[in-house]
Each structure stands twice: as structure tokens, then as C-alpha cells.
N, C-alpha and C positions, 0 to 999 in steps of 0.2 A: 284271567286278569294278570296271574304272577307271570305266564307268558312274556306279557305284554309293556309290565313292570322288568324283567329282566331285559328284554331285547332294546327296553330306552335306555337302562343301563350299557349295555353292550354299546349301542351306539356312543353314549359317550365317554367310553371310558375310551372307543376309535378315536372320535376327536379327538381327546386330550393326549393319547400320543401321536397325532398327526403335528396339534399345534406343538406340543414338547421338540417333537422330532425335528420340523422345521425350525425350531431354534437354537436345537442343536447345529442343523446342518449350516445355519449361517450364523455361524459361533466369531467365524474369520471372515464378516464381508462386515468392511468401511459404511459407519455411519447406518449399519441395521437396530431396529427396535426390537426386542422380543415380544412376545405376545402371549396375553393369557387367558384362555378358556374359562367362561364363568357360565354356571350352568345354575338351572332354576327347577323349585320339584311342579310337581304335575297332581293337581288336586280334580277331581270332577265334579261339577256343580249339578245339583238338584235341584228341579222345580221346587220352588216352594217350599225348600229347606235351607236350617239352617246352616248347616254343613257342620258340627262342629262335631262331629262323630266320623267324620270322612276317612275313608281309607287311601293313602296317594296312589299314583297312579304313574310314577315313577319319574324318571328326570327326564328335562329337555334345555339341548344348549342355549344359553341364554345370549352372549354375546360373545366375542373374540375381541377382546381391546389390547391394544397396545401399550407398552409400557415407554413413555420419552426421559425415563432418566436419561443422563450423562453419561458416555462412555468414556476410554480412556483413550487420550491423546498420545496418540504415536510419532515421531518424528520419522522426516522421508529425506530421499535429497533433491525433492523438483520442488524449485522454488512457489510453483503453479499448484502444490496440493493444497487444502484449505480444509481446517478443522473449525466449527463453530464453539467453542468454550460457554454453555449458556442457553438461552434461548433462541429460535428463529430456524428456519431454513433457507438452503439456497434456493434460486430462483433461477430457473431452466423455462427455454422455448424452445420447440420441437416444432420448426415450419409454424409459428406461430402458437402451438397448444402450448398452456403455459402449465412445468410440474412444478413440483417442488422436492427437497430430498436433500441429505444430512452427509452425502457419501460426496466427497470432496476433492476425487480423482479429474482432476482438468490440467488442461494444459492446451495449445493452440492447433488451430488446424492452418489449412494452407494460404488463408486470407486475412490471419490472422486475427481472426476467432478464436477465444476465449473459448471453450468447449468440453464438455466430460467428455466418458467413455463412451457414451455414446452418442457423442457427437451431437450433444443437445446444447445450446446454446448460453451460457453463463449472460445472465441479466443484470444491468448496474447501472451509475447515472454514468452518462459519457462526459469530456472534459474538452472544454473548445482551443483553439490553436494555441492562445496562451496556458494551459494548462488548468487552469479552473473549473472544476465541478459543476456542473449544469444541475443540480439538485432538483428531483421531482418529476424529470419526463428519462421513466427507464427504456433504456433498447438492450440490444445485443452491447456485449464488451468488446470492443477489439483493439488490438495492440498496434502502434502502427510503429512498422517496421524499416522505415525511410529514415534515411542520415540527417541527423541532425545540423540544421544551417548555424553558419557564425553568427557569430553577433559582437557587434563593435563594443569598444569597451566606451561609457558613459558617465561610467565613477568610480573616483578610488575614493576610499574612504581608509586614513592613517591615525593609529595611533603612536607617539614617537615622544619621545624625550631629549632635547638638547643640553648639553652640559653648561650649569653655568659659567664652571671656574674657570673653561679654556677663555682665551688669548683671542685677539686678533688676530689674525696670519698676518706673519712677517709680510708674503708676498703681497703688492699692492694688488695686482695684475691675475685677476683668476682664469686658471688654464685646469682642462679637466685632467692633463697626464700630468699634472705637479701637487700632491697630496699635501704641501706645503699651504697651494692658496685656497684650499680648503676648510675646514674642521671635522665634517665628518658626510658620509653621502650614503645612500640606498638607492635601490631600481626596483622595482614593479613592470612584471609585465602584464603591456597590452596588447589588445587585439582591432584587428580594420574590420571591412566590410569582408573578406575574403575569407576571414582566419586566418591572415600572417601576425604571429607575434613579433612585437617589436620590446625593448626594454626604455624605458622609461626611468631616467637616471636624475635623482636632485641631490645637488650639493649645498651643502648649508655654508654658510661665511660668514663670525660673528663681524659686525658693523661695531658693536659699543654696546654700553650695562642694559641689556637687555632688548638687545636689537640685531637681528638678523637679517641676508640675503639668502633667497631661495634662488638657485639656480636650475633650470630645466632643460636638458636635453633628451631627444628620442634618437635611437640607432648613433648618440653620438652629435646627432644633427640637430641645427635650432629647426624646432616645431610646425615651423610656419616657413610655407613660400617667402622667399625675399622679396620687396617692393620693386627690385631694380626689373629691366627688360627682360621679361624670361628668354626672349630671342637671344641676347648677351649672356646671360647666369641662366644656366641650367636649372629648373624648381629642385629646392629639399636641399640648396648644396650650403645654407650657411652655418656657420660652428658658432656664430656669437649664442649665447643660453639666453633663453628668457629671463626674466627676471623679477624676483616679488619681493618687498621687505616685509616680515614680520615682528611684531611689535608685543614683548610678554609683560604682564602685570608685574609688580613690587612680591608677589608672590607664585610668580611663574606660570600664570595659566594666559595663553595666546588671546589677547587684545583685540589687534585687527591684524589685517595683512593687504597692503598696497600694491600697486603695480602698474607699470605703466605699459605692461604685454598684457599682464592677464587682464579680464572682468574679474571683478570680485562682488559676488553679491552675499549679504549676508553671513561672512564671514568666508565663504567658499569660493575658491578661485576656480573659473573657467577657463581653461584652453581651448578655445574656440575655434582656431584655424590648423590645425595639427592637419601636415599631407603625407598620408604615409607614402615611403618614400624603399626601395631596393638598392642594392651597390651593385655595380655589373663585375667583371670578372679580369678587367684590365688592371694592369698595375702601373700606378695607383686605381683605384675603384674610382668608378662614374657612379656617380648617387642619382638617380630620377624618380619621379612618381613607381609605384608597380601598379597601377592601374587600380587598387582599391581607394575605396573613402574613409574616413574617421566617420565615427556618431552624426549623424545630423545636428546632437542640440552640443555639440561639443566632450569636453571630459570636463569634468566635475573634481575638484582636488579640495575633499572636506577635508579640513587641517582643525575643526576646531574644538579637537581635544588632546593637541597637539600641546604638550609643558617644558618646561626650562628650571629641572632644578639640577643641586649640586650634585650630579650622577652620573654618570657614562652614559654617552648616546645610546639610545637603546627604541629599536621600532618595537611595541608592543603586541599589534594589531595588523593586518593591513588587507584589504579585501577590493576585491573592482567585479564589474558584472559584465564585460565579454565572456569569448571564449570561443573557441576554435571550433570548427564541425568536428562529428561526433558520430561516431555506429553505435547501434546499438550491442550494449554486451549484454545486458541480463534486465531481469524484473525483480520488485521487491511489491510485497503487500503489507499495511502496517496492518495495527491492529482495531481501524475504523474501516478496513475493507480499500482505503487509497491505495490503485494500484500505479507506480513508480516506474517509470522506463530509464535506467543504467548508460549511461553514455561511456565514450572510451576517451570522451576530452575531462569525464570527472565529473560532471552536469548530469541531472537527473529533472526529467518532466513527468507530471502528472498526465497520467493516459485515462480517468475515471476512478471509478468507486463499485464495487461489490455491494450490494445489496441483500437485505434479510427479509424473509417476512416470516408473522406469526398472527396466532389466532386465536379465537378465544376460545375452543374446543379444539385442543390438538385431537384429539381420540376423534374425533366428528371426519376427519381428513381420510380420504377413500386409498388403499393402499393400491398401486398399478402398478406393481416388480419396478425390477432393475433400483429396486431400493430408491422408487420413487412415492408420491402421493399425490393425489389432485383434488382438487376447494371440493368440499361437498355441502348441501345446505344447513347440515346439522354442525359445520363446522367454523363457520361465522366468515364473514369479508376478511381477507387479508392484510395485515397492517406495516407496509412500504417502509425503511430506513435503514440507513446504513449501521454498522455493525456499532456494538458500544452507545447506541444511542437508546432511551427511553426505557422501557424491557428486554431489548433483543442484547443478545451476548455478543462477547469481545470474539475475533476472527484471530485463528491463526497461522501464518504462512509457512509453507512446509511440513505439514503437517496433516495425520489425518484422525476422525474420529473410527477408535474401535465400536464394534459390537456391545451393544451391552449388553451381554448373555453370558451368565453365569454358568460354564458348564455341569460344575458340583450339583448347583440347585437345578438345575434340567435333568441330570444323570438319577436324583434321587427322584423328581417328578415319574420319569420312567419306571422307576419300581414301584410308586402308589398306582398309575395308571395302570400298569399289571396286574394289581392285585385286583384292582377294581373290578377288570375284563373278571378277573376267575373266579372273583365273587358273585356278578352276575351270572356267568356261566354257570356256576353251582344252584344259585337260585333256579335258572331254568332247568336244570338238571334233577332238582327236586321236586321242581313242576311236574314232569317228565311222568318222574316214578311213582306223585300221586294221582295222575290220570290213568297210571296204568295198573295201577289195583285196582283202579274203581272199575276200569274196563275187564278186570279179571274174577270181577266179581260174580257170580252166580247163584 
């Protein structure tokens, strides 16, 4: 029986530096669990006893679980690495088998597929032409890597300060090269159907106590085709400005604003007819269409938090939503898993969302190398959402999870686990010597 009692020993004191040793050996691999040997004693049962006099009958391994503490985040320089902070795993397809796994090395392949190291496929919700999150039907991630189109400019939206203490302009007659028949002026630029930028220039002109002229010109030019016979006048060629008056309160906040060029609805003036227009290369310059459009529904010029106090003109704000085509320069991931496509006009789109899942028996999860795991039935259904939401952890970009394996405490593991072999061994070895008296007996 001490045989038999030492050689279950020996067996597990194997294991226990198998599993020690394998977690030394992935002391340095991204996103590994260690593991730990738990072993159970060995009693033998009797008919019809009660056992409480039992002798054991020595150890037997009981299970190898895993340990999912946290490990520690390491910063990289691929924007594409990904450390989870917290609960969850990523979410990989291999030709359709779906893993899971904590090791965070991806970056794209040639179709741009989102993809680890081993070329297994990063799962997440994808994000439709406009850029919004398709939530709840996961595929493959992919980045798409086509130049981003123009897009016309549709609204500016200003915030600006008029002074109240200036003057009328001397000049009756407003001309854009005489800063006299002025007061004060800004440009914003816009964009066509092409991506040509054009500047978009207003000149303010106090009228009287608390009453202004907006004047508009683009590339210089009034905004709109002229009425006259384009066969006669060339489109784009006229210099007269549009024109809006605005009207400020007893306390300086913007009233209305009239006009007999623009629509004004709601406070917000439309320019509705703007033709973007080129200069040719004659001198003087020939102004004509360049073959793009303006917005369909016009430009939008929200003014209405536009004021007039005793200050210096001063734009505080000012924002509009073209903008020019665009390559792609880089990726960002926040820390909900949205992944960010970088444009070189300055513009960024949503390309999807990285996904988590978790379970309700991490240790139940069957381990399959390459620092993956896959569902198993002891490990419950998996629970689908993006990062930061519900139980699963915050995501971090550029970054990877270490190991959590503690070399100190593995390195001392191996010396219990040694002793334990020599203890056993001793035991059998004592065995040994009293079989072999008793064989020497006569």
C-alpha cells in the first residue's frame, strides 16, 4: 500500500511542477492566466463500514484551475494593441469557430481585417455608411481603407461679439477693399461638392443704436448667380454682397435678422443659391462655375448667439460641417471599444465597436493555446457588449495585458514541489527497505 501511497504522491508532486513550470514559462506572453494544481487525498471505502479508522491511500490531482486576476498593463506603440482593464474577453473567429482570449496583439491584414497574431478575426458591432454603431448583430471588424469623400459645407454656426461704441462708417458706399466702409469683418472657410475650399467673408456695417448690416461675400464674389442673361454675364461674376440687417436688444443679445437675399427662418439665415465658382488664370481673372455644387439644402448661418456689447469685436466660436476628401492616416480606439478612422482633412468616422464577453464561470472556459479558450458547458452562455458597459471592463488602446504570473511565487512553488518528489521518494524508499527484510528473513 505505502507503494502505492508514495507513487500518487510522486505523480503529483510531477504535476505540480509541470503546472509551476508552465507558468513560469509564460511568465512574458500577453494576456496569460497562471494556473493552479489542487489536488484531493484518496481514502478507500469499505463495505459496510464506517470508515472512520481509515488509512488514506494517498493523493490524487483534483483539478488545474485558473487564476483571471488582472495583470499589468503595458503600453506599446501600435495603436491596434488592446489591453482589457477589468472584466471580459476578446472575441475572435477562426473560419467561423468563435475563441476567446485576453492577449491583445492585432492589428490589420490585407483586406483590412482587424486580426491577432494569428490571423483570427477581431469580432465587434460594425458601423453603417454614416458612422453609427449597428449594436447587437456582431461580425468580423474591418477598417475601411478608401478616401474619404467631400462633403459640402451645410452650417456655420458663429459665435461673435459686435462693439457697441463704434460709429457709423464715414463711408456711405460699402466696398470690400476700403476698411473705412466697414467696422469690422471675419471669413470661415467653406467647402463644395468637390472639396474646393472657398472663404466665405462678412462685413459687419453699424446702420444706427443697435442696428447692423451683414454683408456676404464668397471667393470675393456675391454668392449667387446673377438674374441678368448668363449668355451676356458670365455666372459667379457679381461683386455686389448679399445682404442681412441685424437687429440687437436694449441689452445686446441678437433680436432678429432680415434680409431681402437671404431666407431667414427662425432666427438662421440661409444662403440658398451659393454657385461655387473658380478664377481662370488671365489677367484680369475670369470667374465661372468649377463644375461643383453647394449643399443641396443651402448654408445655414446660425447667428443666434451672436451679441453687441461695449467690447471689441471678438468671433468666439465658429464651426461649419464640410470638409474636404481625406486619406486615411491612422486609427484610435476609445475606451467603450469605438473604433475611429483618422482622416488627413482633420475628420474622423466611426468604423465600429470592439466587443467583450464574459461568463459566469470564467474557470468553466476550456483552455485551447495560443492564449486562447473556448464556451464549455460548465462555463455558462456568453454575455455580448461593448467595453465599459454592465460588468465587462474599460478597453485600452495601445496597450497590452501582461501575464499574471508571479515569478517569486512560482520560483518558491518549485522548491515545495521538490521537496514533495523527495519526500515521496523517501517514502517509497522506506518501503523498499521494509520489504526487503522481511524478504531477508529466515
Amino acid at each position: 500500500m505505502s507503494f502505492n501511497i508514495g507513487l500518487s504522491g510522486l505523480r503529483a508532486a510531477t504535476n505540480d511542477l509541470n503546472v509551476t513550470g508552465n507558468n513560469i514559462a509564460n511568465a512574458g506572453t500577453a494576456g496569460f492566466k497562471q494556473s493552479r494544481a489542487e489536488f484531493a487525498d484518496v481514502y478507500a471505502a469499505s463495505v459496510m463500514g464506517s470508515g472512520k479508522n481509515a488509512q488514506g491511500g494517498g493523493v490524487l490531482l483534483g483539478s488545474v484551475s485558473q487564476q483571471f486576476n488582472q495583470g499589468n498593463v503595458s503600453y506599446t506603440q501600435n495603436a491596434l494593441d488592446l489591453a482589457v482593464n477589468g472584466n471580459g474577453f476578446f472575441v475572435t473567429s477562426n473560419n467561423g469557430e468563435i475563441g476567446y482570449t485576453r492577449a491583445g496583439y492585432f492589428g490589420t491584414d490585407k483586406d483590412g481585417f482587424i486580426v491577432n497574431n494569428f490571423n483570427q478575426k477581431l469580432q465587434g458591432y460594425s458601423a453603417d455608411a454614416d458612422g453609427n454603431v449597428k449594436n447587437g448583430l456582431m461580425s468580423d471588424l474591418q477598417i475601411q481603407t478608401a478616401s474619404q469623400a467631400p462633403k459640402p459645407s451645410s452650417k456655420i454656426d458663429q459665435v461673435f461679439n459686435l462693439n457697441s461704441t463704434d460709429k457709423v462708417p464715414a463711408s456711405a458706399a460699402f466696398d470690400p477693399s476700403d476698411p473705412t466702409s466697414y467696422n469690422s469683418s471675419t471669413s470661415t472657410n467653406i467647402f463644395d461638392s468637390q472639396g474646393n475650399s472657398h472663404a466665405l467673408t462678412q462685413y459687419f456695417v453699424k446702420t444706427g443704436a443697435n442696428t447692423w448690416d451683414m454683408k456676404v461675400l464668397v471667393d470675393g464674389r456675391n454668392p449667387a448667380t446673377p438674374t441678368a442673361d448668363a449668355a451676356a454675364v458670365p455666372p459667379v461674376t457679381g461683386t455686389e454682397p448679399y445682404s442681412a440687417a441685424l437687429t440687437f436688444s436694449e441689452s445686446g443679445q441678437l433680436l432678429s435678422s432680415t434680409s431681402g437675399d437671404f431666407t431667414v427662418t427662425d432666427g438662421i439665415i440661409n444662403l440658398t443659391d451659393w454657385k461655387p465658382a473658380a478664377a481662370s488664370n488671365d489677367v484680369p481673372p475670369v470667374w465661372s462655375g468649377n463644375g461643383a455644387k453647394a449643399s443641396a439644402d443651402g448654408i445655414a448661418l446660425d447667428l443666434r448667439q451672436a451679441s453687441q456689447y461695449a467690447n471689441a469685436f471678438a468671433v468666439n466660436s465658429v464651426s461649419q460641417n464640410g470638409y474636404t476628401t481625406g486619406e486615411l492616416a491612422g486609427l484610435e480606439i476609445d475606451d467603450a471599444g469605438v473604433v475611429f478612422a483618422r482622416y488627413t482633412n482633420g475628420e474622423s468616422k466611426v468604423q465600429g465597436q470592439v466587443v467583450l464577453a464574459n461568463f459566469a464561470n470564467v474557470q468553466g472556459l476550456t483552455p485551447v493555446g495560443k492564449t486562447g479558450w473556448a464556451q464549455s458547458s460548465t462555463s455558462g452562455e456568453p454575455v455580448i457588449g461593448g467595453p465599459s458597459s454592465g460588468t465587462l471592463g474599460a478597453l485600452q488602446a495601445g496597450a497590452l495585458e501582461d501575464s499574471n504570473v508571479e515569478l517569486s511565487d512560482q520560483l518558491v512553488n518549485l522548491i515545495v514541489a521538490q521537496r514533495n518528489y523527495q519526500a515521496n521518494a523517501k517514502t517509497i524508499e522506506t518501503e523498499s527497505a521494509i520489504t526487503q527484510t522481511i524478504i531477508n528473513l529466515r
